[in-house]
PyMOL Python script that loads the backbone (N, CA, C, O; Angstrom):
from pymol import cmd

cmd.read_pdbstr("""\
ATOM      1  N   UNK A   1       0.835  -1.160   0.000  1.00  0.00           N
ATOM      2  CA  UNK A   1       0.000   0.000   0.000  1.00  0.00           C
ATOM      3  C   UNK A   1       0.889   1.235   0.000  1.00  0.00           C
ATOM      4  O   UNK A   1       1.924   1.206   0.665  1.00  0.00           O
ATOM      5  N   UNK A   2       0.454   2.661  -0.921  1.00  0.00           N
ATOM      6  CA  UNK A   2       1.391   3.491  -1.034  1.00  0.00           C
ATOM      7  C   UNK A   2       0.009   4.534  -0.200  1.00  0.00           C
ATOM      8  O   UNK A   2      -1.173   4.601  -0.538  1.00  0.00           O
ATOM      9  N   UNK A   3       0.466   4.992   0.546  1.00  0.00           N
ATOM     10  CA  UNK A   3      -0.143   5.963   2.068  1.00  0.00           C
ATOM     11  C   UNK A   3       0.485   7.058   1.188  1.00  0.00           C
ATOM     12  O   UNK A   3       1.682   6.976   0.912  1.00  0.00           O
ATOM     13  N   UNK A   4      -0.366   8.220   0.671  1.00  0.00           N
ATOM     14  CA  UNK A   4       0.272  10.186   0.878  1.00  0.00           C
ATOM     15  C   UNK A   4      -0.413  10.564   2.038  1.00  0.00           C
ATOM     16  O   UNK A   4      -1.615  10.750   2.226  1.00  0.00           O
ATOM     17  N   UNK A   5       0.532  10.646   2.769  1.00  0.00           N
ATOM     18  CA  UNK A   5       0.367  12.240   3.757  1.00  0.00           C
ATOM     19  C   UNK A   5       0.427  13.411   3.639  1.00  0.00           C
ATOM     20  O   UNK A   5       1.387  14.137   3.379  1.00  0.00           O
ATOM     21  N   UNK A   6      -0.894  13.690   3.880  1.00  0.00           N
ATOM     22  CA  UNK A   6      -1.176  15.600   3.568  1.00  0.00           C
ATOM     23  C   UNK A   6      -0.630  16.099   5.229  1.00  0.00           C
ATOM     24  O   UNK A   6       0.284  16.922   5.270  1.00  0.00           O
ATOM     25  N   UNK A   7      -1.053  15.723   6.184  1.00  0.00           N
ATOM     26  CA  UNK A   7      -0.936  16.657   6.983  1.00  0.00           C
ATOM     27  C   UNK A   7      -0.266  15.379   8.455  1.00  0.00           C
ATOM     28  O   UNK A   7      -0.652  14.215   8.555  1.00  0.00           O
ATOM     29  N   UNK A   8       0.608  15.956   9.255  1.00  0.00           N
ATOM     30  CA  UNK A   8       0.918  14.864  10.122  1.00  0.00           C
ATOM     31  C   UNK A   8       1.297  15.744  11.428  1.00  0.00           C
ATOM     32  O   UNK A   8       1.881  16.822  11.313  1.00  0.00           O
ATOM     33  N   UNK A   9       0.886  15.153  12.786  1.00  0.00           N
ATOM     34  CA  UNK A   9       1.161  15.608  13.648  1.00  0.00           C
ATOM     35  C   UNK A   9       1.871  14.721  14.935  1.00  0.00           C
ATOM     36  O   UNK A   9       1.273  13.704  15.288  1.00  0.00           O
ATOM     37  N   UNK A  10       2.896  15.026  15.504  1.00  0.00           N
ATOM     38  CA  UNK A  10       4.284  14.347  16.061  1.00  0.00           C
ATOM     39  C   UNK A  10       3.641  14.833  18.103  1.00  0.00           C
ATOM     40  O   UNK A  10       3.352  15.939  18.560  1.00  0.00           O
ATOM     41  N   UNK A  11       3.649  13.670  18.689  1.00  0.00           N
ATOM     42  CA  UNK A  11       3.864  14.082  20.037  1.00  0.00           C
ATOM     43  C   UNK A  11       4.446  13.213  20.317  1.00  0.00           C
ATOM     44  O   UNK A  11       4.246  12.066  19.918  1.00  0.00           O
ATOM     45  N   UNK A  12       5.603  13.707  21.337  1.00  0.00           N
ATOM     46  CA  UNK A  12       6.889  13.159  22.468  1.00  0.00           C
ATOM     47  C   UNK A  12       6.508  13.637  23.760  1.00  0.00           C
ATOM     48  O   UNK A  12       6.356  14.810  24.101  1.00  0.00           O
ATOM     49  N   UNK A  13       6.314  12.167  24.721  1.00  0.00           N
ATOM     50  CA  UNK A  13       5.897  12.516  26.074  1.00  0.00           C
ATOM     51  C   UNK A  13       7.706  11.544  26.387  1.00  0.00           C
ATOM     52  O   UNK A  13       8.253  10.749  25.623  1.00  0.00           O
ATOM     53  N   UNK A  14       8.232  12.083  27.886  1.00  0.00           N
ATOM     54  CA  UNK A  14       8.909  11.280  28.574  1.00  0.00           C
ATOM     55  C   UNK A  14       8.922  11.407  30.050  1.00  0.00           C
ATOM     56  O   UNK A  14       8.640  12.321  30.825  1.00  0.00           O
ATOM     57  N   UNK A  15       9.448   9.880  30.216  1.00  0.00           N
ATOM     58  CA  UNK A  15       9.229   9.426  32.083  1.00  0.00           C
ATOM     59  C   UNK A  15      10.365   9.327  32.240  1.00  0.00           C
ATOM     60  O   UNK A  15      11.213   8.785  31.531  1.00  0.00           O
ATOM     61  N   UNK A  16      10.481  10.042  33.535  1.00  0.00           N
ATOM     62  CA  UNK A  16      11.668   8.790  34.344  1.00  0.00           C
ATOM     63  C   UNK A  16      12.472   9.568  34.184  1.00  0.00           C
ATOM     64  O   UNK A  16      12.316  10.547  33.455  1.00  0.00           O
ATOM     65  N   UNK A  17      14.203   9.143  35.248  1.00  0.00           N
ATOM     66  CA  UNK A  17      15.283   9.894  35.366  1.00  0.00           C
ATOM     67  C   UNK A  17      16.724   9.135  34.966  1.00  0.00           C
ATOM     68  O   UNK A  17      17.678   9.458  34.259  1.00  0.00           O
ATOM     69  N   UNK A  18      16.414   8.030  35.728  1.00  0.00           N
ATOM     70  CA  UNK A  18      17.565   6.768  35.486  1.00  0.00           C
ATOM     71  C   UNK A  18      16.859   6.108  34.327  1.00  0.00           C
ATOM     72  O   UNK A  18      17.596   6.004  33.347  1.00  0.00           O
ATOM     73  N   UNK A  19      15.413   5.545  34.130  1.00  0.00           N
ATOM     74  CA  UNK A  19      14.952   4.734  33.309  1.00  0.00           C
ATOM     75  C   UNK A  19      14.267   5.365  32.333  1.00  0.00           C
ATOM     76  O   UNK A  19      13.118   4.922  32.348  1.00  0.00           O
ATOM     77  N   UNK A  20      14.417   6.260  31.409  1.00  0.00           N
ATOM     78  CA  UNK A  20      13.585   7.154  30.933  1.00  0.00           C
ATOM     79  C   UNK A  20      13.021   6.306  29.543  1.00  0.00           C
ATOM     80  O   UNK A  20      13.483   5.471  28.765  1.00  0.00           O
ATOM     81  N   UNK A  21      11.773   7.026  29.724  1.00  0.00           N
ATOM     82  CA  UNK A  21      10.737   5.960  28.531  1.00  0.00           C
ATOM     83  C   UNK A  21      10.288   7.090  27.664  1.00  0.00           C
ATOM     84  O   UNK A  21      10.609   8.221  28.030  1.00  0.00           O
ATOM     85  N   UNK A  22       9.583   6.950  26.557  1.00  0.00           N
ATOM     86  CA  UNK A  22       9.475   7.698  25.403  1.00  0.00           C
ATOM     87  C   UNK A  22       8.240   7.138  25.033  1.00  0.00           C
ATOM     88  O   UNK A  22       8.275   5.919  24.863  1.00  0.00           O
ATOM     89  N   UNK A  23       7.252   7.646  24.875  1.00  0.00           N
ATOM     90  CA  UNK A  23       6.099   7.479  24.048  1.00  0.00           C
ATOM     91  C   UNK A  23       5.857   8.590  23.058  1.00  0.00           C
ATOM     92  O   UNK A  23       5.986   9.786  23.320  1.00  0.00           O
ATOM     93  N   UNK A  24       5.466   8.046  21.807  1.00  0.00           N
ATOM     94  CA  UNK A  24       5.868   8.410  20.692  1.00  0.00           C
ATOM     95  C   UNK A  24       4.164   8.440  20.191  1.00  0.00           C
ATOM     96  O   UNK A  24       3.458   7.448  20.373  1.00  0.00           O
ATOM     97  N   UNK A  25       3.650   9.649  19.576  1.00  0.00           N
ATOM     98  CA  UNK A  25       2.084   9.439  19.300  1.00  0.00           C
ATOM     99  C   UNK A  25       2.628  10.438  17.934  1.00  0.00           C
ATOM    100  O   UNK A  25       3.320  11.456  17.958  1.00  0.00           O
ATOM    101  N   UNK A  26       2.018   9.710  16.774  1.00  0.00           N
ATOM    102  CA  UNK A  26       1.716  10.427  15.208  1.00  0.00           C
ATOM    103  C   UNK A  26       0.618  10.341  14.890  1.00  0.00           C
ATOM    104  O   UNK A  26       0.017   9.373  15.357  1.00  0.00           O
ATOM    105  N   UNK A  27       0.179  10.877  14.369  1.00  0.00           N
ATOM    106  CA  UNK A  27      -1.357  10.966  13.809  1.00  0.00           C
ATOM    107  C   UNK A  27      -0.901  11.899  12.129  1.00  0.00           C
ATOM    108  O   UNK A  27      -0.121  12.754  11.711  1.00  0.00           O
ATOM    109  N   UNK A  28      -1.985  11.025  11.670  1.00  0.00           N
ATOM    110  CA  UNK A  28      -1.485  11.534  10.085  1.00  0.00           C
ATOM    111  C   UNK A  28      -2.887  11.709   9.609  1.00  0.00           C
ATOM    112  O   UNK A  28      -3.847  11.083  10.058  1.00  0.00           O
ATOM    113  N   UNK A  29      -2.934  12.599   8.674  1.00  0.00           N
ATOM    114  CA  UNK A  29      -4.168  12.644   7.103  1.00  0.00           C
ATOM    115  C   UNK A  29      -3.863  12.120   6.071  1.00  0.00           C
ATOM    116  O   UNK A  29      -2.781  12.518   5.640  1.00  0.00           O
ATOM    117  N   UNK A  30      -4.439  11.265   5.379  1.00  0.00           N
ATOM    118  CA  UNK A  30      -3.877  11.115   4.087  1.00  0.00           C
ATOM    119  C   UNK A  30      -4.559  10.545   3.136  1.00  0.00           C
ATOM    120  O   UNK A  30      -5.781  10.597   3.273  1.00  0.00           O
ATOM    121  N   UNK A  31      -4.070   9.911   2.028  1.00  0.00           N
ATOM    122  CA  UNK A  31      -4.912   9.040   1.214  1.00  0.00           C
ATOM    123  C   UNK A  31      -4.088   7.682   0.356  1.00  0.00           C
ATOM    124  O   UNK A  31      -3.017   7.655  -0.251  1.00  0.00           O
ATOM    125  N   UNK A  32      -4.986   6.759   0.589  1.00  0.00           N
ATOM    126  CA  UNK A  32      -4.548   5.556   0.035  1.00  0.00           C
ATOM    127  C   UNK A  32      -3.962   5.872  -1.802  1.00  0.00           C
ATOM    128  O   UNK A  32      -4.892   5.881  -2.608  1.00  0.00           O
ATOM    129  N   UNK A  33      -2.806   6.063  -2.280  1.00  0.00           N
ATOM    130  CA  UNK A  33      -2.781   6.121  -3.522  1.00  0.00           C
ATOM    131  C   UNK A  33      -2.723   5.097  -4.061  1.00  0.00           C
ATOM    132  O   UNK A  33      -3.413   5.179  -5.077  1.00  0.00           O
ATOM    133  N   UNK A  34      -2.038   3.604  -3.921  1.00  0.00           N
ATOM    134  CA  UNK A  34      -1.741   2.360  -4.422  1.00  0.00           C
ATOM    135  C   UNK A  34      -2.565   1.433  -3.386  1.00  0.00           C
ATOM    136  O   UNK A  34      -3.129   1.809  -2.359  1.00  0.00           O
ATOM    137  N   UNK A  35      -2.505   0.392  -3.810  1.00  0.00           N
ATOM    138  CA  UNK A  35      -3.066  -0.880  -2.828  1.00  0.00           C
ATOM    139  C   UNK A  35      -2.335  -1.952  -4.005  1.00  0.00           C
ATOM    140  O   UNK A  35      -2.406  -1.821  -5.227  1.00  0.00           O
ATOM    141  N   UNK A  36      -1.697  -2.921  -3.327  1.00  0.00           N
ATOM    142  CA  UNK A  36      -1.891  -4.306  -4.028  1.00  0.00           C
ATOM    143  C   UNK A  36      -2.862  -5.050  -3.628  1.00  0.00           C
ATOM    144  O   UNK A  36      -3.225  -5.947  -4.389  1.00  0.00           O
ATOM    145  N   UNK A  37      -3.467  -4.897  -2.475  1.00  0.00           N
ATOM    146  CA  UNK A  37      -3.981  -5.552  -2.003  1.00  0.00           C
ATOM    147  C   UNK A  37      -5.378  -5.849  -2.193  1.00  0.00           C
ATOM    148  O   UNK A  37      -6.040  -4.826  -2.023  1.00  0.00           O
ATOM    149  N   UNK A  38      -6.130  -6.919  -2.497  1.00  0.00           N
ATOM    150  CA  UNK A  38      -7.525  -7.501  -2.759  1.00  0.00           C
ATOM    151  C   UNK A  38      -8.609  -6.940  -1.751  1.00  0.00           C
ATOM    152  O   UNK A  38      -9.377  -7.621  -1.072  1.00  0.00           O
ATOM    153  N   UNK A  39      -8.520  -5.642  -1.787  1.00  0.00           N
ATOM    154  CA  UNK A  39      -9.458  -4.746  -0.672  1.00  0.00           C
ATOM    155  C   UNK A  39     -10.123  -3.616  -1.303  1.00  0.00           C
ATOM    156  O   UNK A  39      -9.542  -2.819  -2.039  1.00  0.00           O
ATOM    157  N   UNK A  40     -11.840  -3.550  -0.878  1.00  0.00           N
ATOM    158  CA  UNK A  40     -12.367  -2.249  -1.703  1.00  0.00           C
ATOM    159  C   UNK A  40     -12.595  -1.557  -0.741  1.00  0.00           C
ATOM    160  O   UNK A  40     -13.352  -1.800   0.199  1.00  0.00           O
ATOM    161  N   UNK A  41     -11.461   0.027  -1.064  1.00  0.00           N
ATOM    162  CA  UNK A  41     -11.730   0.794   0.027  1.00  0.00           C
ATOM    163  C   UNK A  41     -13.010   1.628   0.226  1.00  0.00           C
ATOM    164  O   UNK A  41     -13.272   2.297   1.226  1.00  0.00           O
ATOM    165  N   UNK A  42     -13.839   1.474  -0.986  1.00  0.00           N
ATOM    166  CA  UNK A  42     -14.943   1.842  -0.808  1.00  0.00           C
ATOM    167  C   UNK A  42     -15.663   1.675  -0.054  1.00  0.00           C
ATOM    168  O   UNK A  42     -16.473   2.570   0.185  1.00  0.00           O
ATOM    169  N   UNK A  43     -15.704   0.313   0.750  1.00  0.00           N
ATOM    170  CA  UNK A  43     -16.631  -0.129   1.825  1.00  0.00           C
ATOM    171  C   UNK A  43     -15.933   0.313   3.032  1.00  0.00           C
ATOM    172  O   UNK A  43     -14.742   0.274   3.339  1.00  0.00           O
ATOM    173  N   UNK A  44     -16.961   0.738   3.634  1.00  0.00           N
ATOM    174  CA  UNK A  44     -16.791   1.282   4.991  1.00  0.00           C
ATOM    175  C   UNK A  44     -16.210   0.369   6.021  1.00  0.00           C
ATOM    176  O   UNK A  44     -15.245   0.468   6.780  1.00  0.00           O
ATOM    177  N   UNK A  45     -17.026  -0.466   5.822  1.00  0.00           N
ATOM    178  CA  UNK A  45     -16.699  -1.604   6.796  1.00  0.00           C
ATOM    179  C   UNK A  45     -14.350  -2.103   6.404  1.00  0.00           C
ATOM    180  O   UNK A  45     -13.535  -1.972   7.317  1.00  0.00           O
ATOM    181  N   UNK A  46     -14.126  -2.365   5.633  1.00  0.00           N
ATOM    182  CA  UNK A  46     -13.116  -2.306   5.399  1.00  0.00           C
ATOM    183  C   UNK A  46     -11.982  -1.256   5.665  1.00  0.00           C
ATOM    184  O   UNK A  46     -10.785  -1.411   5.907  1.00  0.00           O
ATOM    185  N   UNK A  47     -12.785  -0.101   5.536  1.00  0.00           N
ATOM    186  CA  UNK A  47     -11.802   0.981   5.512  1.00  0.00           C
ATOM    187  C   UNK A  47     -11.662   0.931   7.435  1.00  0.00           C
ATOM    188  O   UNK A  47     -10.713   1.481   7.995  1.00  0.00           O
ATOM    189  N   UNK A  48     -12.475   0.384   8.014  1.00  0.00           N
ATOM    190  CA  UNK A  48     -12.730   0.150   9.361  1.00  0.00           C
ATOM    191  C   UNK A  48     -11.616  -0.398  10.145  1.00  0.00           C
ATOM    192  O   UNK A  48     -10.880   0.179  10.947  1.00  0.00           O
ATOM    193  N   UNK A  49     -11.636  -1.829   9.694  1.00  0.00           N
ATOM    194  CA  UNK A  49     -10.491  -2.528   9.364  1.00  0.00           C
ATOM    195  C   UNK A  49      -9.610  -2.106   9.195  1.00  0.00           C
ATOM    196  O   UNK A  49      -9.096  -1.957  10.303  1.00  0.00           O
ATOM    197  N   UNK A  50      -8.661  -1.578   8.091  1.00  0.00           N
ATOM    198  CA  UNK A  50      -7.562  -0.905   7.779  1.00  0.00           C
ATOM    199  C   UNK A  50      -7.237  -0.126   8.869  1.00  0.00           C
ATOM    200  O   UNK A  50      -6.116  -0.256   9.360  1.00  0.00           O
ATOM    201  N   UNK A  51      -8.391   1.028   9.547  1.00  0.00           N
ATOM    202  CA  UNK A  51      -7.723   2.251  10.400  1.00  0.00           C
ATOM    203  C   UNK A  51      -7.766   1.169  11.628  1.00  0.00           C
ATOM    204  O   UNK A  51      -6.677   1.396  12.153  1.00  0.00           O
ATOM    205  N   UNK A  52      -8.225   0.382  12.210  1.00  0.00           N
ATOM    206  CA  UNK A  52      -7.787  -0.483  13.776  1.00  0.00           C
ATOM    207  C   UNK A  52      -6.819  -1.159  13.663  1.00  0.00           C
ATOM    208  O   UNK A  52      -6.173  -1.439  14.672  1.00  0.00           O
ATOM    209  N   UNK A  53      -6.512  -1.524  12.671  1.00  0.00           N
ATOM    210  CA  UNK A  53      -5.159  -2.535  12.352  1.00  0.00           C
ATOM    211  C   UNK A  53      -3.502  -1.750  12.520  1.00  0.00           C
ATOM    212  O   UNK A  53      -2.355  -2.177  12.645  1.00  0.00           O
ATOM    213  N   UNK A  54      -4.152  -0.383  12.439  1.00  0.00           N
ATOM    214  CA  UNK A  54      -2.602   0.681  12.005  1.00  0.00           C
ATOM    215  C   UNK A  54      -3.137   1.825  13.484  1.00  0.00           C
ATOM    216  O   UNK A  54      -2.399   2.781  13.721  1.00  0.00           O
ATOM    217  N   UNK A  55      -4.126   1.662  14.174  1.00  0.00           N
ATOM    218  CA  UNK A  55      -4.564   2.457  15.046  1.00  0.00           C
ATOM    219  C   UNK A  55      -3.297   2.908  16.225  1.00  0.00           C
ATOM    220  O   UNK A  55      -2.947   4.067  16.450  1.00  0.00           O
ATOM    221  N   UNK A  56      -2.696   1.568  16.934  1.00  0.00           N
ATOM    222  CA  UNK A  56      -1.496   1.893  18.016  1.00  0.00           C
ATOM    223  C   UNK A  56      -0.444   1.059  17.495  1.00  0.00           C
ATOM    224  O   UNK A  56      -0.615  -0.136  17.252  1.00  0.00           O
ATOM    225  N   UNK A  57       0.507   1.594  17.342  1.00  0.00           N
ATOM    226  CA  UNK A  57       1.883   1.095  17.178  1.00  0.00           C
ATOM    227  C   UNK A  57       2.572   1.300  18.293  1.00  0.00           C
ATOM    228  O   UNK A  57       3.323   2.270  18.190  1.00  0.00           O
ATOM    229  N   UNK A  58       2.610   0.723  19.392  1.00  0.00           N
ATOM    230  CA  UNK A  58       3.064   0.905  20.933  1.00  0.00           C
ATOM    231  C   UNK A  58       5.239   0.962  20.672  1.00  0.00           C
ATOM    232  O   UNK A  58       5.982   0.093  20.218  1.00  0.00           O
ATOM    233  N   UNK A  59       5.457   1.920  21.037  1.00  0.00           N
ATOM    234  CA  UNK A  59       7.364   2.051  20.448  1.00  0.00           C
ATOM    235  C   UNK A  59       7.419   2.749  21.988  1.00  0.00           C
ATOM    236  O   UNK A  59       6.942   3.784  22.452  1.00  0.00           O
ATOM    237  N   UNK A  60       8.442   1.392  22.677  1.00  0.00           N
ATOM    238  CA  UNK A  60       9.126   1.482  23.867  1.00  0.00           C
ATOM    239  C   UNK A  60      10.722   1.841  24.203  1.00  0.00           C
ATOM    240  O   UNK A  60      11.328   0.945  23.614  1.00  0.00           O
ATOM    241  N   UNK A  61      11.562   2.570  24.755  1.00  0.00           N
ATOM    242  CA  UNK A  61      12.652   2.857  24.350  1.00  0.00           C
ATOM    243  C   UNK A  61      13.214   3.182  25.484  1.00  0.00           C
ATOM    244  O   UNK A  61      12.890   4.125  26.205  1.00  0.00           O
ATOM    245  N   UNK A  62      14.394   2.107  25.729  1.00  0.00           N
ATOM    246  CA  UNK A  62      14.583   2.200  27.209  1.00  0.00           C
ATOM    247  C   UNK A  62      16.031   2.493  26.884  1.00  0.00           C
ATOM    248  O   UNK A  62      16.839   2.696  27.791  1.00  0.00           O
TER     249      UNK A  62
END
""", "prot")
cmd.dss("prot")
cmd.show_as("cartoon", "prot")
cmd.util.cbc("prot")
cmd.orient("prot")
């Protein structure tokens, strides 16, 4: 799948002094330009799918 991003927004939270952790939150706009994939993004129900599947990408960094 080829993803354009129109618009994207970056937040950095951190914990800790000795153990410091990083949570990392992006949020993007965009639009599907390519798909190989056997999926019609027309249906709602699918496009449903797609955004819970890519919803949290949990990135830990010790």
């Amino acid at each position: 799948m080829v993803y354009e991003i129109s618009r994207a927004k970056a937040n950095v939270k951190v914990k800790g002094k000795d153990d410091i952790q990083f949570t990392i939150t992006i949020e993007t706009e965009g639009k599907v330009a390519e798909s190989f994939a056997n999926i019609d993004y027309k249906n709602p129900a699918n496009v449903a799918k797609v955004e819970k599947s890519r919803r949290r990408l949990p990135l830990l960094f010790k």
